[in-house]
C-alpha positions in Angstrom: -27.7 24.2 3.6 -25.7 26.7 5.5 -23.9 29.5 3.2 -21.1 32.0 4.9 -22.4 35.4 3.6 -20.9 38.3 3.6 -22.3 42.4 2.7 -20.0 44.4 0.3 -20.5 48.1 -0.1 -20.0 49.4 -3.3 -20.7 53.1 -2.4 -19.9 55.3 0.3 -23.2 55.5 1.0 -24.9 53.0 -1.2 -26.7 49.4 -0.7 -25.1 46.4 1.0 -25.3 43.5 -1.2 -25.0 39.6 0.1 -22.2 37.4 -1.2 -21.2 33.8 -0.6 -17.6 34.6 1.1 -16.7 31.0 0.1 -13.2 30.2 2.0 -12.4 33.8 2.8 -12.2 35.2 5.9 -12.7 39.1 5.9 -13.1 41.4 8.5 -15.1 45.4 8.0 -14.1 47.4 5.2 -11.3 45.3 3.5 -11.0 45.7 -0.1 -12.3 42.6 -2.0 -13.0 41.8 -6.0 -16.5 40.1 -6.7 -18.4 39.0 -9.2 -21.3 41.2 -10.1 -24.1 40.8 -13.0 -21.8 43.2 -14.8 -18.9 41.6 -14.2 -16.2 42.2 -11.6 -16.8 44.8 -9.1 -14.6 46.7 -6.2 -15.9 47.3 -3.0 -15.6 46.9 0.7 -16.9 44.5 3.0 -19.3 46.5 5.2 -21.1 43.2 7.3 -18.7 40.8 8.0 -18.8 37.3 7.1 -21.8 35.0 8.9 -23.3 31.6 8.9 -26.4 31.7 7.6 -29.4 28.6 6.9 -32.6 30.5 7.0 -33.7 33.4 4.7 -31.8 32.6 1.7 -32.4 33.8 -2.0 -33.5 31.5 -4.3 -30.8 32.3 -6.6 -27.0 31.3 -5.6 -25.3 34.4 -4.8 -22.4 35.6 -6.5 -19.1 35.3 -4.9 -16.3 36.8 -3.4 -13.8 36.8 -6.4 -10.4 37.8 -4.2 -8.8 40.2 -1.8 -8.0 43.2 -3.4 -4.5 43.7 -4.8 -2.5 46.9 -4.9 -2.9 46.0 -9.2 -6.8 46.7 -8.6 -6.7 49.7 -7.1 -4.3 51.0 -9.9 -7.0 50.0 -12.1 -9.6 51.5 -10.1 -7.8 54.4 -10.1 -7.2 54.1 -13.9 -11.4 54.1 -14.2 -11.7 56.9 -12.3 -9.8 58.8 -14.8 -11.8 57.4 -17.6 -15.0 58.3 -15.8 -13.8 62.1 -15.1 -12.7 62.5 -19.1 -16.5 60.5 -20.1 -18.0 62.9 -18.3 -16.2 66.2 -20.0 -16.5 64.5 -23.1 -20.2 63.9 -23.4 -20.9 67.1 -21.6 -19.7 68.9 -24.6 -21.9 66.4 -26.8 -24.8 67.6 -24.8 -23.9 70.7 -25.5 -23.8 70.6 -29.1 -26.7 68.3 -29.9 -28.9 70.9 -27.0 -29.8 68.0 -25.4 -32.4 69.2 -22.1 -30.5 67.2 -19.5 -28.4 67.5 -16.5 -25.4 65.2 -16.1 -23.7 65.0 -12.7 -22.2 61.5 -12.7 -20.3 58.8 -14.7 -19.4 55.2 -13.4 -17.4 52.4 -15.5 -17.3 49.0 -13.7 -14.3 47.3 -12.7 -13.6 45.8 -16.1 -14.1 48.9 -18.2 -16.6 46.9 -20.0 -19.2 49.3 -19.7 -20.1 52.9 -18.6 -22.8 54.7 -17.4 -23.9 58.4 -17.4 -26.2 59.2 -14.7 -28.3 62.7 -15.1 -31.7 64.3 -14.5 -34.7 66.2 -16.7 -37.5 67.3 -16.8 -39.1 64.5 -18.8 -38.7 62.2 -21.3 -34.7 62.8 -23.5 -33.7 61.4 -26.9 -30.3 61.0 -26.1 -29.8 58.2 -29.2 -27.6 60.4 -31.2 -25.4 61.0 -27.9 -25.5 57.0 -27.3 -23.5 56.8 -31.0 -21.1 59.4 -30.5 -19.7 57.8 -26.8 -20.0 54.5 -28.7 -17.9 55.4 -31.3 -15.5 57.5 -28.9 -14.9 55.0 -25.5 -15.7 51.8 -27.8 -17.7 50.2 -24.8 -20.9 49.4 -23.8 -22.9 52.7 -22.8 -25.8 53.4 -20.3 -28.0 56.1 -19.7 -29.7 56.5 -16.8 -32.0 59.0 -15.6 -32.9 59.7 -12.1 -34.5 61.7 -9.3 -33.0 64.9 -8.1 -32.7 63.6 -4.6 -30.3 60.8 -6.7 -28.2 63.6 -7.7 -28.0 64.6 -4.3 -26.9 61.3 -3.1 -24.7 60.6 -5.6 -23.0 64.1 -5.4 -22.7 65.4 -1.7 -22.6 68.7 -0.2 -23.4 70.0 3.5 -26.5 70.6 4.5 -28.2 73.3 6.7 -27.0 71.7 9.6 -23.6 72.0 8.3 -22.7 68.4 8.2 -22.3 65.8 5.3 -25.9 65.1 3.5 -27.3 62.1 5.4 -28.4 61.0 2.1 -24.5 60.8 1.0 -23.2 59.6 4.3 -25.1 56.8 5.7 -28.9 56.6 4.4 -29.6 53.1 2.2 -32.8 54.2 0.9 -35.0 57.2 0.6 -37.9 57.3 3.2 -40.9 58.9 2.2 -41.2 62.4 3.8 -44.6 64.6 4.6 -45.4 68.7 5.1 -47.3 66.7 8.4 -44.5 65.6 9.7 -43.0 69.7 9.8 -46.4 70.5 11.5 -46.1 67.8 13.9 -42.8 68.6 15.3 -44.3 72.6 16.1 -41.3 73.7 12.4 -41.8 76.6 9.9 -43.3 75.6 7.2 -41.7 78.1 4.8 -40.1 76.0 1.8 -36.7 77.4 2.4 -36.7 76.2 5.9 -37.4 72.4 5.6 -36.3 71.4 2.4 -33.0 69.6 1.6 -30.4 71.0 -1.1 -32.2 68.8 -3.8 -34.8 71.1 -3.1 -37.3 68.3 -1.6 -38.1 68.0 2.0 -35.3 66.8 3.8 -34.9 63.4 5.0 -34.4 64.5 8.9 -38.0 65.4 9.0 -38.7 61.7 9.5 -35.9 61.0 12.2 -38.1 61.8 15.2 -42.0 61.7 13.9 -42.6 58.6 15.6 -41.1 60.2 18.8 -43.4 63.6 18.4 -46.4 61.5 17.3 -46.1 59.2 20.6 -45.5 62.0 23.2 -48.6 64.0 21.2 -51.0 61.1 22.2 -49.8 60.5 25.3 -50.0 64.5 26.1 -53.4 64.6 24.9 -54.5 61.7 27.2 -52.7 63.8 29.7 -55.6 66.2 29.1 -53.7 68.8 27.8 -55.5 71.8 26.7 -56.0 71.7 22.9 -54.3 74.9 20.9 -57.1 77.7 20.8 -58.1 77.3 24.6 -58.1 80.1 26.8 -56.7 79.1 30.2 -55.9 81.2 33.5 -52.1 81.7 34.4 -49.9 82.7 36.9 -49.4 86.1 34.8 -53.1 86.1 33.9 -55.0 85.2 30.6 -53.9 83.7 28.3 -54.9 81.1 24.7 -52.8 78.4 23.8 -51.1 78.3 21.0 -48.7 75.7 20.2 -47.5 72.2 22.0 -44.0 72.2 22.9 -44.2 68.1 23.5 -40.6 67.8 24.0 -40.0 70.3 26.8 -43.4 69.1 28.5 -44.6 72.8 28.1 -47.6 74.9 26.5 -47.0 77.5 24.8 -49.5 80.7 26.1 -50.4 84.3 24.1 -51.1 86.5 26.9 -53.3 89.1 27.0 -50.6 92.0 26.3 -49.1 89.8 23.8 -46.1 88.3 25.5 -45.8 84.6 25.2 -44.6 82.3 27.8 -43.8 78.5 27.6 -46.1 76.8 30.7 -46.2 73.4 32.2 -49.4 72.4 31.6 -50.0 71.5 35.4 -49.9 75.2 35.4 -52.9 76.2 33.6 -56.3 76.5 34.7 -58.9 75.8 31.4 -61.8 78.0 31.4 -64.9 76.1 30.6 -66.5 77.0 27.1 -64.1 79.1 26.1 -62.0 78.5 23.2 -60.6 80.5 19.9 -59.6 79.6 16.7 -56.0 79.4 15.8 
């Protein structure tokens, strides 16, 4: 059976999800209206439209509903305005019922027929009282979600130390998981302040080039490159080795007097024996 899929993007940044494009034909980011476990949903095509036989869910996939009209983007428009007064209004309920949470985010789908309140804590929140009072006050199906501060990140935006976009809020799908060894691989400070993202967690550029670090490190060391803590002979004299610089194709050296010089290691001349702890 051969099904023309298309991905739709709900979120800037967010997941692509599959739908059957039935008789549509749609080209990268056009609007379009489809049908969603929750109902309707707006969001733009990000893959266009493909044949496809192999790899198929069990499940039928849901379906393109329609193009998007200029009446949908009114009502989007319309939501957004609900969500922005949601989230003053239960702000203040949080208040009042001193409720230990954070809420950074509201979403209503397409329909209006539900909203949801996205914050974060440090545990466990009985937020059934606060469930009654946006019951009674949006008469709508309410949600409350909790999640992770990198989420809230995400979700929110900002710049980060690089002084661009977050990735997280721009283009990354999914979090990958991210080490203190992969800061030590690429030769960075490990102070906190230094490596960490504005959701305070290590940011998700540490991983970018590991596998490139990790791949020149072993094919330096089969090189035979002299291991940090080595004393070696220079051209300036003396010297122990004190860091890898794998991308530059260089050694780092402590002299004798203290100055430090960046070597290739074709350079160096290892003296037998002799080596020092970091």
């Amino acid at each position: 059976m051969t099904v023309k899929i298309v991905g739709v993007r709900f979120k800037p940044a967010g997941k692509v999800y599959d739908f059957d494009a039935g008789a549509f034909v749609l080209n990268r980011n056009e609007p379009v209206i489809v049908e969603t476990e929750q109902g309707l949903g707006f969001g733009y095509v990000a893959v266009p439209a493909s044949y496809r036989e192999d790899g198929l869910p069990e499940k039928p996939l849901k379906k393109v509903f329609r193009l998007a009209s200029p009446k949908d983007f009114e009502q989007r428009d319309k939501n957004r305005e609900t969500e922005q007064r949601a989230h003053k209004h239960c702000i203040e309920c949080i208040k009042s019922l001193k409720l230990p949470m954070n809420l950074f985010s509201v979403e209503s789908t397409f329909d209006t027929n539900k909203l949801t309140f996205f914050f974060t804590a440090e545990g466990r929140v009985d937020f059934r009282e606060l469930v009654k009072i946006l019951v009674r006050e949006f008469r709508t199906r309410i949600e409350m979600r909790q999640v992770g501060i990198r989420n809230q990140a995400k979700m929110c935006g900002g710049l980060g130390r690089c002084g661009r976009c977050l990735c997280c809020s721009t283009f990354l799908e999914k979090f990958e998981p991210v080490s203190i060894r992969m800061a030590k691989e690429q030769g960075l400070s490990l102070n906190p302040t230094k490596i960490s993202g504005q959701c305070g967690r290590l940011m998700c550029c540490l991983t970018y080039e590991n596998a490139t670090y990790r791949q020149l490190k072993s094919e330096r060391m089969k090189a035979n490159w002299p291991k940090i803590g080595r004393i070696v002979d220079t051209a300036q004299g003396k010297g122990k080795v004190i860091r890898h610089n794998v991308i530059g194709d260089r050694v780092a050296v402590r002299l004798e007097g203290g100055q430090e010089v960046e070597i290739k290691p074709d350079g160096l001349i290892p003296e037998t024996g002799q080596t020092e702890g970091k």
